[in-house]
C-alpha positions in Angstrom: 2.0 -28.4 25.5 -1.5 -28.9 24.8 -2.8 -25.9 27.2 0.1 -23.3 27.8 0.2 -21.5 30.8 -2.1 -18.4 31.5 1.6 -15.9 30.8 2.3 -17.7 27.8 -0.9 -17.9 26.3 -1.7 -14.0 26.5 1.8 -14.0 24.6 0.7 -16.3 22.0 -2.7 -15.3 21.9 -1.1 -11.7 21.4 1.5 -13.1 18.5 -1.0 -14.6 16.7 -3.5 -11.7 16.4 -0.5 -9.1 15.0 0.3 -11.7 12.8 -3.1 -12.4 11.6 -3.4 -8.6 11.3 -0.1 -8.1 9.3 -1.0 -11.1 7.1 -4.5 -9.3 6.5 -2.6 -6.0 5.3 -0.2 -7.7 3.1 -3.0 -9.6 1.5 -4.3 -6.5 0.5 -1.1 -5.7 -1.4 -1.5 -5.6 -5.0 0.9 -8.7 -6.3 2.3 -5.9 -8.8 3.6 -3.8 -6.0 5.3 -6.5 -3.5 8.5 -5.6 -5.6 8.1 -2.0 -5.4 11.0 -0.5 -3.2 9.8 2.7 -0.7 7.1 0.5 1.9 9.8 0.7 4.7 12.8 3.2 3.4 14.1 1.6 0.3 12.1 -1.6 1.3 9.3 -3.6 -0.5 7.0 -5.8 1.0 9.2 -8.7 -0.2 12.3 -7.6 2.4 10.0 -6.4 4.9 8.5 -10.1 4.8 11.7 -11.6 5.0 12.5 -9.2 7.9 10.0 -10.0 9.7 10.6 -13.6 9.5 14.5 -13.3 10.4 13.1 -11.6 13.7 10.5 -14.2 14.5 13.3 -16.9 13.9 15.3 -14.9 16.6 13.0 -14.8 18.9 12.6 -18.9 18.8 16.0 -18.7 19.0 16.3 -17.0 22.4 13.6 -19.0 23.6 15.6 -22.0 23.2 18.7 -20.9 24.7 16.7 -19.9 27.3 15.3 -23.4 27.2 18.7 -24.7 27.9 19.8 -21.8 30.3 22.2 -20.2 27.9 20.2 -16.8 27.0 22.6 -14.9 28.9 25.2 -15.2 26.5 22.6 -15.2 23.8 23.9 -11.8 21.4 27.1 -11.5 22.9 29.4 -10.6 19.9 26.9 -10.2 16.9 26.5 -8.0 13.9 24.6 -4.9 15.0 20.6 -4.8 14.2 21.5 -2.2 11.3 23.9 -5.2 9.5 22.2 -7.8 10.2 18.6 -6.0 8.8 20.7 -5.2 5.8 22.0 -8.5 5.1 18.8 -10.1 5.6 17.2 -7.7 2.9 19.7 -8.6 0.2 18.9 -12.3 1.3 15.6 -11.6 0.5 15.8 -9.4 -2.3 17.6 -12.5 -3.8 14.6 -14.7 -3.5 11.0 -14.6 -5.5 8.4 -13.4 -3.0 6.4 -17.0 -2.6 9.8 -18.1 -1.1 10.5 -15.3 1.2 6.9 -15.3 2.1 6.9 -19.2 2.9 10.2 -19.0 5.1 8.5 -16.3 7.1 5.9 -18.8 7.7 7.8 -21.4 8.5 9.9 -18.9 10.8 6.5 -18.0 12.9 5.1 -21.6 12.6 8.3 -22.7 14.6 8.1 -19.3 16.9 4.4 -19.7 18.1 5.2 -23.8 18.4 8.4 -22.8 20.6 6.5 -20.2 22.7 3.3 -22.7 23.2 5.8 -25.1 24.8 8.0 -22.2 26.9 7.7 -22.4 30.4 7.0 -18.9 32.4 9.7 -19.2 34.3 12.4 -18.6 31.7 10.5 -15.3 30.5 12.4 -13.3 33.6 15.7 -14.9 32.1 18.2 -11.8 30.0 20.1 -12.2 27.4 23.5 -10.6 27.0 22.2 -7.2 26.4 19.9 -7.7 29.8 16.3 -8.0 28.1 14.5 -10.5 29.2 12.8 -12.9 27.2 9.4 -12.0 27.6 10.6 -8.5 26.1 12.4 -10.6 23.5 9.1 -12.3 22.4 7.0 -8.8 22.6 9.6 -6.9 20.7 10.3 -9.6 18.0 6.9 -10.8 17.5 3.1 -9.3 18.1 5.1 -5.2 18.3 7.0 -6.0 15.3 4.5 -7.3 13.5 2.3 -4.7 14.5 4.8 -1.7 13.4 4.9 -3.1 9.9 1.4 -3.5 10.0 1.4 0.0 10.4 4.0 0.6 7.8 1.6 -1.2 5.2 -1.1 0.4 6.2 0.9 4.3 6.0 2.3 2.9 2.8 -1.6 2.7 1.0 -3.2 6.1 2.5 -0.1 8.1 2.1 0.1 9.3 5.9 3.4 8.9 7.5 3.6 6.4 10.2 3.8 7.6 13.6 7.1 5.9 14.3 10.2 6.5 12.5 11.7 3.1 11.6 15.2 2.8 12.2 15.0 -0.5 10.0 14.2 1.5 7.1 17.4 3.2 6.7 19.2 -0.4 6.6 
């Protein structure tokens, strides 16, 4: 959709900034440090990129089910947030930095293409655990993005963050 709807372009006008911000504070990452554990808990930039991009690949997700009315069963019967962060760490952890960082490209390349084309409608639709999507796509995208923003930015001047990120202890 060439010119999204007023509700869905504040959304994606809203992704796109927190993820311009995030990239901005990762860029200013020294490449010697992306490795080094402690940014988020035991995290280091590398997981918390590769987080990040897990989360934006859910949101697409539930905006496709919604897409085909299903979002209502959409996280019915999945590994908690605490596994699921884990596992996706060690994914990542697994993986050189350029590929982590490329997938969670990819991941909010195909979010913010999904959202562009998402109809307002659906954004009242809930998934299994009753959120709707348009909580989905704030949660998961421009508010995640900008809470590790935040962590990044805590990391480098030393001041705690004012949220305590329950990711971190994944």
């Amino acid at each position: 959709m060439a010119n999204p709807p007023l509700r869905i372009r504040r959304l994606l006008d809203d992704l796109n900034a927190a993820h311009a911000e995030f990239e901005a504070a990762l860029a200013s990452v020294d490449p010697a440090l992306r490795d080094a554990p402690g940014l988020v808990g035991q995290w280091s930039a590398r997981e918390l990129v590769g987080h990040l991009g897990y989360w934006a690949g859910e949101a697409t997700e539930a905006i496709h089910r919604a897409e085909q009315d299903e979002l209502d069963a959409y996280g019915a019967d999945e590994l908690s947030v605490d596994e699921r962060n884990a596992v996706v760490a060690r994914v990542a952890h697994e993986a050189d930095f350029a590929t982590v960082a490329a997938r969670e490209q990819a991941a909010f390349s195909a979010f913010s293409a999904r959202l562009a084309r998402a109809d307002p409608e659906w954004l009242t639709a809930t998934d299994a655990d009753g959120d709707a999507l348009e909580e989905i796509i704030k949660f998961d995208g421009a508010d995640h993005y900008r809470e590790h923003t935040a962590d990044l930015r805590a990391w480098f001047t030393g001041e705690p963050d004012a949220d305590d990120d329950a990711d971190a202890d994944a």
